[in-house]
Structures are given as C-alpha cells and as structure tokens.
N, CA, C and O atoms as a DFTB+ gen file, in Angstrom:
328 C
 N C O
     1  1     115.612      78.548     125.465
     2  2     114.759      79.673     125.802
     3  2     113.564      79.236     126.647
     4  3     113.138      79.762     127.675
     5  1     113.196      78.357     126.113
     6  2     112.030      78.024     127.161
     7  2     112.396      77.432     128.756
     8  3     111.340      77.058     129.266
     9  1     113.195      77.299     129.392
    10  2     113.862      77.188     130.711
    11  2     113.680      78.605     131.368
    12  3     113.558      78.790     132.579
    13  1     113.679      79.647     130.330
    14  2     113.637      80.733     131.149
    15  2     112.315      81.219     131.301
    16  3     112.121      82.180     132.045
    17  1     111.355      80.665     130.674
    18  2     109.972      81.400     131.189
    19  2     108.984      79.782     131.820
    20  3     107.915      79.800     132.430
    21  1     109.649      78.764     131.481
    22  2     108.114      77.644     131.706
    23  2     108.523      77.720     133.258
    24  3     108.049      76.659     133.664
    25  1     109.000      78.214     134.143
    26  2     108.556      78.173     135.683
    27  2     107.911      79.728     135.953
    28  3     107.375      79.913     137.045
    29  1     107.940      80.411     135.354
    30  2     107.001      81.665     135.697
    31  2     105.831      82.006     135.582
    32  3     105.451      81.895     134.417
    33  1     104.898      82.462     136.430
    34  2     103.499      82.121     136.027
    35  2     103.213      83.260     134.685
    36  3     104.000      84.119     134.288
    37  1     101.851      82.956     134.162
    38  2     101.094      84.008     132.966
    39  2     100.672      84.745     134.039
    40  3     100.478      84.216     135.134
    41  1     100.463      86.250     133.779
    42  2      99.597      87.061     134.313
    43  2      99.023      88.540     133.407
    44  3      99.652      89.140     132.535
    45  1      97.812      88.822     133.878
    46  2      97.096      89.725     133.168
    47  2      97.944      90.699     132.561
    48  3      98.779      91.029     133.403
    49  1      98.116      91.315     131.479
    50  2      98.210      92.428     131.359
    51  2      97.042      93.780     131.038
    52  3      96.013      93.544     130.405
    53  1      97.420      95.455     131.660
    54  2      96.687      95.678     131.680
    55  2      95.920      96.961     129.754
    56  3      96.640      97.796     129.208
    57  1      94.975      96.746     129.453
    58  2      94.663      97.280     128.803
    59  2      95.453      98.941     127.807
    60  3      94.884      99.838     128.429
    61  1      96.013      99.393     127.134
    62  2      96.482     100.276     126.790
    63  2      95.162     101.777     127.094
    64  3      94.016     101.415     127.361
    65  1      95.359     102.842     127.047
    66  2      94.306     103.369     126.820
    67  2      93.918     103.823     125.675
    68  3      92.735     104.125     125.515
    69  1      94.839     103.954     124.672
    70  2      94.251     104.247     123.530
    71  2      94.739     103.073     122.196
    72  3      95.943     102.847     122.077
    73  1      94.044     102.585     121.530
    74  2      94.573     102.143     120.537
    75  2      94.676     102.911     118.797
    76  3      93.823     103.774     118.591
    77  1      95.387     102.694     117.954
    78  2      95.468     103.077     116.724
    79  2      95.304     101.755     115.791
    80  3      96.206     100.991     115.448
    81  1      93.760     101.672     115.433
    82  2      93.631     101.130     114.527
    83  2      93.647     100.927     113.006
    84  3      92.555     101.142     112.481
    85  1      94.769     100.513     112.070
    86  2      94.511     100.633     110.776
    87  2      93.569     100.617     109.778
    88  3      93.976      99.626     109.172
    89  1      92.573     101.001     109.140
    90  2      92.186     100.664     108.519
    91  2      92.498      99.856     106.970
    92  3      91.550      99.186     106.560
    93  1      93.127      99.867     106.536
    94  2      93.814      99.322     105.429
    95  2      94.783      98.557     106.341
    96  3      95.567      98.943     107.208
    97  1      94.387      97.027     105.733
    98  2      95.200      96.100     106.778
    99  2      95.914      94.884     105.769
   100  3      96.549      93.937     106.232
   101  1      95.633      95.152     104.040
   102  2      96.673      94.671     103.338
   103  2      96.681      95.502     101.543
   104  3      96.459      96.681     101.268
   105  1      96.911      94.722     100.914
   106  2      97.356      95.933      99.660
   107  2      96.312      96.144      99.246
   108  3      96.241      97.088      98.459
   109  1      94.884      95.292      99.609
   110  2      93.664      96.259      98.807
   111  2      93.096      97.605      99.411
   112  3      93.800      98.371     100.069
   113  1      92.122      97.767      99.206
   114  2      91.356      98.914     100.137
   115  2      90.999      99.142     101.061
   116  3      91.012      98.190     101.840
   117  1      90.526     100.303     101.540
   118  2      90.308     100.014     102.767
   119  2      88.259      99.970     102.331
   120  3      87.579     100.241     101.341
   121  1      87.991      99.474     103.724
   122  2      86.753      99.503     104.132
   123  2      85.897     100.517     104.206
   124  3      86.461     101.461     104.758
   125  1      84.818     100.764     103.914
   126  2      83.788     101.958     104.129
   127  2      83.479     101.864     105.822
   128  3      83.206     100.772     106.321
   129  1      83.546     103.094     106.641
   130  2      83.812     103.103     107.707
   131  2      82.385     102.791     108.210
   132  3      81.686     102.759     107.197
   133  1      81.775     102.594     109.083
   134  2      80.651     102.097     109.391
   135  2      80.335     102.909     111.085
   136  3      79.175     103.045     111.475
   137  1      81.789     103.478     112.117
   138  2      81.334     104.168     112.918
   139  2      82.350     105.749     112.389
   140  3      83.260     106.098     111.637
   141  1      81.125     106.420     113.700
   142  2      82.214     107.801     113.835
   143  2      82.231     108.225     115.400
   144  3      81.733     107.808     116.446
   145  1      82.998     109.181     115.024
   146  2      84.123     109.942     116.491
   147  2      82.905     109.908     117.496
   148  3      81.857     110.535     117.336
   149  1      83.184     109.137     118.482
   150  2      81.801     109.604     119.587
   151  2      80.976     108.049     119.949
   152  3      80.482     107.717     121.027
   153  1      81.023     107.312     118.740
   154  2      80.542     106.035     119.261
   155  2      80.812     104.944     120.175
   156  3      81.959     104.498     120.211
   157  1      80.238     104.631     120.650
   158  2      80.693     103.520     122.265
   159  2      80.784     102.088     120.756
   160  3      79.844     102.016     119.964
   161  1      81.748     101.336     120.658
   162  2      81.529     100.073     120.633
   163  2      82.210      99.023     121.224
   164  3      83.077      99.235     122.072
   165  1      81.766      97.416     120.698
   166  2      81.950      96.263     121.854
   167  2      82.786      95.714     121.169
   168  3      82.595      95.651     119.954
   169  1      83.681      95.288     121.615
   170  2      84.560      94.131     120.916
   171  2      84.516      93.328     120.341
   172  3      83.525      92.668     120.653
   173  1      85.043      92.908     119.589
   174  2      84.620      92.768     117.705
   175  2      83.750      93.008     117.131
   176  3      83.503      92.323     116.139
   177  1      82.785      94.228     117.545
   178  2      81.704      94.758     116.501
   179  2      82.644      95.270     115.173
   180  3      83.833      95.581     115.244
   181  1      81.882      95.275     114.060
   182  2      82.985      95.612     112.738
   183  2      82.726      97.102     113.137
   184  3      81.762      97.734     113.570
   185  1      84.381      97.453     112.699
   186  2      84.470      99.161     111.844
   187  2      84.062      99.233     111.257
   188  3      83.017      99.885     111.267
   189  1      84.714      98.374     109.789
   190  2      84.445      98.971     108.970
   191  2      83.793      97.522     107.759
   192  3      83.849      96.299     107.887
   193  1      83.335      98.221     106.878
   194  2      82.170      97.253     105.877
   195  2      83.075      96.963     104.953
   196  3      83.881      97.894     104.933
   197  1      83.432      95.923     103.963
   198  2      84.111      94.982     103.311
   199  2      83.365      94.457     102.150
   200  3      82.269      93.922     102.316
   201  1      83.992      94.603     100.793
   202  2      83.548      94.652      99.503
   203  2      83.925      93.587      98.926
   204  3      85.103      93.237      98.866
   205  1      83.033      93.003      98.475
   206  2      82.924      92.015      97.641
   207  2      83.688      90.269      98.768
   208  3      83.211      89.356      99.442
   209  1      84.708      90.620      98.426
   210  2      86.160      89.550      99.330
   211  2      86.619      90.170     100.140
   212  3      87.459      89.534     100.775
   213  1      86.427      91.532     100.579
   214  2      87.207      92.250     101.685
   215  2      86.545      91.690     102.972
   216  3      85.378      91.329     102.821
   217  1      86.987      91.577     103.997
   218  2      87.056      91.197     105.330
   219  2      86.672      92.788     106.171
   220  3      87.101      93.907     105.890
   221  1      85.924      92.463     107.032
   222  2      85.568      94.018     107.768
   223  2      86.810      94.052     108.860
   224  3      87.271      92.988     109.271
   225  1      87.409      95.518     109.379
   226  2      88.236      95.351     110.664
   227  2      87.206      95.098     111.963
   228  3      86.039      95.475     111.849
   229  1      87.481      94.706     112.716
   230  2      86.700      94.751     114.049
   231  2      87.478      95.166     115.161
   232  3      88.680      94.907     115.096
   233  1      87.068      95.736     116.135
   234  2      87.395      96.273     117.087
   235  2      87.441      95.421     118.221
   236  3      86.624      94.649     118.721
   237  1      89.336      95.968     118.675
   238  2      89.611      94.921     119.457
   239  2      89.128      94.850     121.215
   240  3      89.416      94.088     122.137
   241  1      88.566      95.638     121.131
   242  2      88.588      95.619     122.563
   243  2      87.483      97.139     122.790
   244  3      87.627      98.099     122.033
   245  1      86.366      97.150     123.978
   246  2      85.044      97.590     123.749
   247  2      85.276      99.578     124.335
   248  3      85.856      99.736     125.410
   249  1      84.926     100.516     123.770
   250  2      85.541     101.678     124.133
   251  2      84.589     102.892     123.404
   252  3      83.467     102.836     122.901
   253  1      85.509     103.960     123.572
   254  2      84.623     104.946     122.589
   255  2      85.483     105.376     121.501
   256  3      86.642     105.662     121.802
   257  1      85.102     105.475     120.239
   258  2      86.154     106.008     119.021
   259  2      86.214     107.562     119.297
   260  3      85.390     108.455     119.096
   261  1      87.533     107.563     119.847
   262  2      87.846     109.105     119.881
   263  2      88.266     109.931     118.891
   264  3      88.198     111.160     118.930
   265  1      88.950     108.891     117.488
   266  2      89.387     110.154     116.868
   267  2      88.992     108.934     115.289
   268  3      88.805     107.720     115.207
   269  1      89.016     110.106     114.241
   270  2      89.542     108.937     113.181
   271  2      90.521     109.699     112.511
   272  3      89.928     110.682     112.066
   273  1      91.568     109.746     112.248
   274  2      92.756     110.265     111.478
   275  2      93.736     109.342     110.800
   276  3      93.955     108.205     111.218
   277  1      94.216     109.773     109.927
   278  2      95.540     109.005     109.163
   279  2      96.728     109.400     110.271
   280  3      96.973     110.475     110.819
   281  1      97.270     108.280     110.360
   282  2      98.535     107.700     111.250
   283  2      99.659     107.032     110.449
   284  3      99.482     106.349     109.440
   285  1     100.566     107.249     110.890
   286  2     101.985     106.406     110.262
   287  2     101.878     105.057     111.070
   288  3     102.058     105.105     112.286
   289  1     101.606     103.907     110.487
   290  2     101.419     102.596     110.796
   291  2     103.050     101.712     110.234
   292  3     103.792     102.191     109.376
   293  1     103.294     100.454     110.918
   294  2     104.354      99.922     110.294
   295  2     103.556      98.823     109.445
   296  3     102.538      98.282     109.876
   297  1     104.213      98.503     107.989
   298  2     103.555      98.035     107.113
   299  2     104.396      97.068     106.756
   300  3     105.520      97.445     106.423
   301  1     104.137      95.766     106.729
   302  2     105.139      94.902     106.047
   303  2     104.499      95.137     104.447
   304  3     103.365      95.418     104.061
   305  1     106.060      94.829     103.570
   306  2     105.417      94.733     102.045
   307  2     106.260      93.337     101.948
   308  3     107.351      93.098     102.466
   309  1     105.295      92.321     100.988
   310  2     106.416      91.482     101.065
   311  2     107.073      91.694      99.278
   312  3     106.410      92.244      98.399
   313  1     108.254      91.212      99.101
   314  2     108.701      91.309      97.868
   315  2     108.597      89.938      97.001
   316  3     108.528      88.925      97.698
   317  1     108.583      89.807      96.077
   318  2     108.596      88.459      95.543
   319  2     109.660      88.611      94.176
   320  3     109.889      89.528      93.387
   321  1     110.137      87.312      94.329
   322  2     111.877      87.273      93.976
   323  2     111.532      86.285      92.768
   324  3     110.487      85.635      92.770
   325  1     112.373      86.219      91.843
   326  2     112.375      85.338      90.686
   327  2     113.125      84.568      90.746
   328  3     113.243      83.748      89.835
C-alpha cells in the first residue's frame, strides 16, 4: 500500500462548512456547555466545562456556533468479553 501514495505529494484540504460537534464524547457525561448559538470562537477554546476528571470538548477549528441540537452521532461501544 504504501507504493501507491509515497510518490504523491500532501496537499491542503479545504475546510468543511459546518461541523457537528458531540458533546458526550465517552460513557460519562456530558459537559456543562460554556458557549451559545451566536458566539464567534477560536480553535481550541473549550465548549464545554468538565467535572471533576472530565476533560472539556474544544473546538476544532475557529467559527460561529450556529446551532446547538441533539444529532445522531456514530458511537463506538466497546464490549468486554470473559
């Protein structure tokens, strides 16, 4: 596999225009949200605020939050086997 890409150069790709960010990003909770609909922020400023051991999400890339709604996200679960 690698014969077929190590002579081709890297090049930019360009930005999506909208992203869908999860908030709940493993089996605990989610985060207390920290912006709303209308705010300009910069890339990796946090979303959202993180409790106790929780980790804040940050934002990937610098824009305005247009919406906040629940979305169908793909979720890995993992199973654990005996």
């Amino acid at each position: 596999m690698k014969t077929q890409s190590n002579g081709t150069p890297l090049r930019q790709v360009s930005l999506p225009q909208r992203f869908v960010i999860p908030l709940k990003q493993h089996i605990g909770a989610e985060g207390e949200l920290c912006v709303k609909v209308g705010d300009r922020v910069l890339r990796g400023q946090p979303l959202t605020r993180g409790w106790g051991r929780m980790l804040p999400v940050h934002a990937p890339t610098s824009g305005t939050i247009a919406a906040i709604a629940p979305h169908t996200t793909a979720r890995t679960r993992r199973r654990w086997r005996r």
